[in-house]
C-alpha positions, -999 to 999 in steps of 0.1 A, spaced: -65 -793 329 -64 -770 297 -87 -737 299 -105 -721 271 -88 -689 263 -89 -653 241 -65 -636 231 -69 -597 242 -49 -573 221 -63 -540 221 -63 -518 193 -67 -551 169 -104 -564 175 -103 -583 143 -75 -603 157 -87 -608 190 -121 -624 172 -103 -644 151 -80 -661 183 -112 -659 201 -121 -696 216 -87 -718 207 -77 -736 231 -43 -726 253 -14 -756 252 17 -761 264 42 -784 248 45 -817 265 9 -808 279 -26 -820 262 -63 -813 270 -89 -816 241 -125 -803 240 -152 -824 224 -166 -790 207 -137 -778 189 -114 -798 163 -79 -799 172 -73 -783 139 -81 -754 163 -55 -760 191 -37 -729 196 1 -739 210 27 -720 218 62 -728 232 68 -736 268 96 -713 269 65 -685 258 38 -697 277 44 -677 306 46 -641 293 17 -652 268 -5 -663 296 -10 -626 310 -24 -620 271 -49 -647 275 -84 -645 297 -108 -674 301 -139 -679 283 -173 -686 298 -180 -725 298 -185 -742 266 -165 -739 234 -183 -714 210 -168 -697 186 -144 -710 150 -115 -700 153 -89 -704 124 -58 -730 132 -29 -710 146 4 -731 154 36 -717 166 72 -733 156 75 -760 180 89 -795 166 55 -805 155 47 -776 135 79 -781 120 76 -820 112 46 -806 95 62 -785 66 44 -759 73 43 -734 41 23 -710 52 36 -669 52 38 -653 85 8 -629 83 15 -610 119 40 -618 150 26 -609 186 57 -587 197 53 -597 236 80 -572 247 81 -563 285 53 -587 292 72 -602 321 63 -572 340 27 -562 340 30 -540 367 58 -516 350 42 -513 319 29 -478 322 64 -466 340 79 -482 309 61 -463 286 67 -427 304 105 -437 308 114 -446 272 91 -421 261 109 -394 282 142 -409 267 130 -409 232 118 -375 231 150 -367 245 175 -383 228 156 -374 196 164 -339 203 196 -336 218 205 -349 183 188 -325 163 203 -299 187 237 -311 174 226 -313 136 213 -279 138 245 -263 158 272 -279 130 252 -266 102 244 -235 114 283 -225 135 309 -218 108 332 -227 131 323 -263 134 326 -270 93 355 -292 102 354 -331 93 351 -340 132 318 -324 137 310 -329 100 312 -370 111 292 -361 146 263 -346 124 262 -383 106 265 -401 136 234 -378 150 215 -385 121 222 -420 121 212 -419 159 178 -407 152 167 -430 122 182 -459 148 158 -448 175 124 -439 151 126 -477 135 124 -491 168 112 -471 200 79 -463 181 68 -497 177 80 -501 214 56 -478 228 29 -492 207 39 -529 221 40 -508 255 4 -499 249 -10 -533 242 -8 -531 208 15 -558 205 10 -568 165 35 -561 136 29 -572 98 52 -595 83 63 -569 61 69 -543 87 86 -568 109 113 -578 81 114 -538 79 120 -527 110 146 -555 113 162 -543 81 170 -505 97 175 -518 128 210 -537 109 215 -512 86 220 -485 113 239 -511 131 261 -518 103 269 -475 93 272 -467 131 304 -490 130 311 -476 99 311 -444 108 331 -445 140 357 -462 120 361 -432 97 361 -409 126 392 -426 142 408 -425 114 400 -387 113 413 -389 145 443 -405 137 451 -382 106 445 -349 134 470 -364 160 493 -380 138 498 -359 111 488 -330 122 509 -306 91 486 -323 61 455 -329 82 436 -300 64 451 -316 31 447 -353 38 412 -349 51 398 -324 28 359 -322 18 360 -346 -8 377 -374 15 353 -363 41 318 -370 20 336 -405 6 338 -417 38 305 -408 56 289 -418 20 307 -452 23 296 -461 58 263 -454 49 263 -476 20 280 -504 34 249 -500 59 226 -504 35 246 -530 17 256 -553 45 217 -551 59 203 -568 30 214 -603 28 199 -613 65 168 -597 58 164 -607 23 166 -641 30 147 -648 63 122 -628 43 119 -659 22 113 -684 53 79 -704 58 64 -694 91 39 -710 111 6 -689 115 9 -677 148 41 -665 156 52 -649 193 84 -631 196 96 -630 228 117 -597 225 112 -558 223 114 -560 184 118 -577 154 155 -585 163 168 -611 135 178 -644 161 141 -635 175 123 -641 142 148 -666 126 139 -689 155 105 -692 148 105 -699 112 94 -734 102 126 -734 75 162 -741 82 177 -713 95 220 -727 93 220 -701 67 211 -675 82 234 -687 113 260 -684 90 258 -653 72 252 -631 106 285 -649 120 304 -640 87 287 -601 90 294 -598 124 328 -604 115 326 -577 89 302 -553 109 320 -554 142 353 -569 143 367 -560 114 355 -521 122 373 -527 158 402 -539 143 409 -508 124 401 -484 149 422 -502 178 453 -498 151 442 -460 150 444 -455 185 475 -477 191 491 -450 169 473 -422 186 486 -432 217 519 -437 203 523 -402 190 509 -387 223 533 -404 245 563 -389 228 550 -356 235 572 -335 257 548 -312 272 522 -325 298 497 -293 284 503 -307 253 496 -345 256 459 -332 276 451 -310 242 461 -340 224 446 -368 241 410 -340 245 405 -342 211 397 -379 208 387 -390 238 350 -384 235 353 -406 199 371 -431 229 344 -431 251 317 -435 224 339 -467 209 339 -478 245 304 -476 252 290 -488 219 311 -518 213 314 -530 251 277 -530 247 271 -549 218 298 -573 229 279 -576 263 243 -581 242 255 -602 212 288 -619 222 267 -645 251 274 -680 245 240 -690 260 220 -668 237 188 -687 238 184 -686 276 194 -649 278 170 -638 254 145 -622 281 177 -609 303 194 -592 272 161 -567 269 167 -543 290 205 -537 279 195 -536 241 175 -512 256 205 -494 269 221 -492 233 192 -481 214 180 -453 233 204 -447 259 238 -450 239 219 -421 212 209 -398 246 245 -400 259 262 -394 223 254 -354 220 260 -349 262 298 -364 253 305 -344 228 290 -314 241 304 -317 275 341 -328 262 345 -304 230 354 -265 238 339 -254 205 306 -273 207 305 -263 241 309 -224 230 280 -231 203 257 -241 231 258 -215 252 254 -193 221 221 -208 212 209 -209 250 215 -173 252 202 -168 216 232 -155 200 229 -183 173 204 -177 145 202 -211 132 203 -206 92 219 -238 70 245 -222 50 
């Protein structure tokens, strides 16, 4: 039998009220109640019931209250045409795991905080150390910057969701979805233009200082950053545009664009399409180029005589290696599943891992693997360094 059911969302009591006696059903399952209309029916997917349930608590006996209609996108709501804007998704996030919630929120809090500093640490050591006004630390201030904007338009909202405050806007929802790409998009971008920095130090070595001079430098951190921006907007602009059903539960940690496309009430081939024919341009074309870099990299250090000289060589890029490494066997592991629908819930925790944990290990890498940076460090520990922007 169906139960009578409210929705508890602290932190939103208006919303609460307004879910306040629907009725809880399952696809393929029916129950009625003689009180309340089934305008009134609140359903859900199957596939969402479970996590949604612990949000739900049962109502004394009877069936008081009006609710408004909420529907979610099963095949009903979309045989019904349903033309009506998403007003707020219910972000269900690590609902899964009642119990963990509060060690959830001190962990990625901890990391957060962490990560969000370790990057400003590097930031602040480039621009202040002379020494580090080269075009490889020059790129690793971008990428740190990049790092943090990656982690404030998500982990935020995460906590929040962590907290029971599981509500987003439409508009912040198609927001936070937008950074999320676009930081996606420059990272890529940007690793790309350090390779080839890389490349250029290795092999060519006599006209490095020439080739990549300031100028080329700012074109190419100002490009990745536009093509961020650039590439971002077509996905977001468009699902933007979809008809959504009322009541709308995404069953991720954010507003992640195969999430929210799958609930709209619209046909979402197009979208389908365009993140194919971007991944192609965000990811593997970006890999492309770089694997070339380093396939010349390589090449050049193996016909060095010297064993001290192929370990200076091969020190100087191989914490950009182990960054490329991390970052794309990530995304590949996240994004590149062919049964993406069913590993929606397992593929949290490592996007996890490449939002916050991939921008913790960034600054430790390059700290731990470059001399200089190293040098800077222990300056600023011991308070040698008197941090002033030049």
């Amino acid at each position: 039998m169906g139960f009578i059911t409210s929705l508890k969302t602290p932190g939103s009591g208006a919303y609460s009220a307004n879910i306040t006696g629907a009725i809880f059903q399952e696809d393929g399952k029916s129950d009625s109640c003689d009180r309340i209309p089934n305008s009134w029916i609140l359903r859900i997917p199957k596939a969402a019931a479970p996590s949604l349930r612990r949000l739900l608590t049962p109502l004394p006996d009877g069936c008081a209250g009006e609710p408004p209609r909420y529907l979610d996108t099963s095949d009903e709501c979309k045989e019904m045409g349903n033309d009506t804007r998403a007003i707020e998704f219910l972000i269900l996030g690590f609902s899964e795991f009642p119990e963990l919630q509060l060690l959830l929120l001190i962990l990625f809090s901890l990391l957060y905080l962490m990560a969000v500093l370790g990057n400003l640490l590097i930031i602040c050591i480039v621009c202040a150390n002379q020494h580090l006004h080269i075009p490889m630390y020059f790129f690793l201030a971008n990428l740190s910057a990049l790092d943090i904007c990656f982690l404030t338009s998500i982990v935020p909202k995460l906590l929040a969701v962590l907290k029971s405050r599981n509500t987003i806007s439409f508009s912040e929802c198609i927001l936070q979805m937008y950074c999320y790409l676009m930081c996606v998009c420059t990272e890529y971008a940007l690793l790309t233009a350090m390779a080839y920095d890389r490349y250029v130090a290795i092999c060519n070595p006599l006209r490095y200082s020439i080739i990549m001079n300031t100028r080329v430098c700012a074109l190419l951190a100002a490009a990745s950053w536009v093509i961020g921006l650039l590439e971002a907007l077509p996905d977001t602009v468009v699902i933007s545009q979809f008809s959504f059903c009322e009541f709308n539960v995404i069953d991720h940690v954010f507003c992640e664009l195969s999430a929210v496309a799958k609930l709209s009430c619209s046909d979402t081939s197009v979208v389908d399409i365009m993140a194919f024919a971007e991944g192609v341009l965000t990811v593997i074309t970006p890999f492309i180029l770089t694997l070339i870099s380093y396939l010349f990299i390589i090449s050049n250090i193996l016909k060095i005589r010297s064993t001290e000289g192929k370990s200076k060589a091969f020190s100087t890029c191989s914490s950009h290696l182990t960054v490329i490494i991390l970052a794309y066997g990530t995304v590949i592991g996240i994004y590149m599943n062919p049964q993406k629908e069913e590993s929606m819930k397992s593929n949290k925790f490592p996007i996890m891992l490449y939002i916050i944990i991939l921008p913790l290990l960034n600054p430790i890498i390059y700290s731990l693997r470059n001399k200089e940076l190293k040098m800077a460090l222990k300056k600023v520990i011991r308070g040698k360094t008197a941090f002033s922007i030049h």
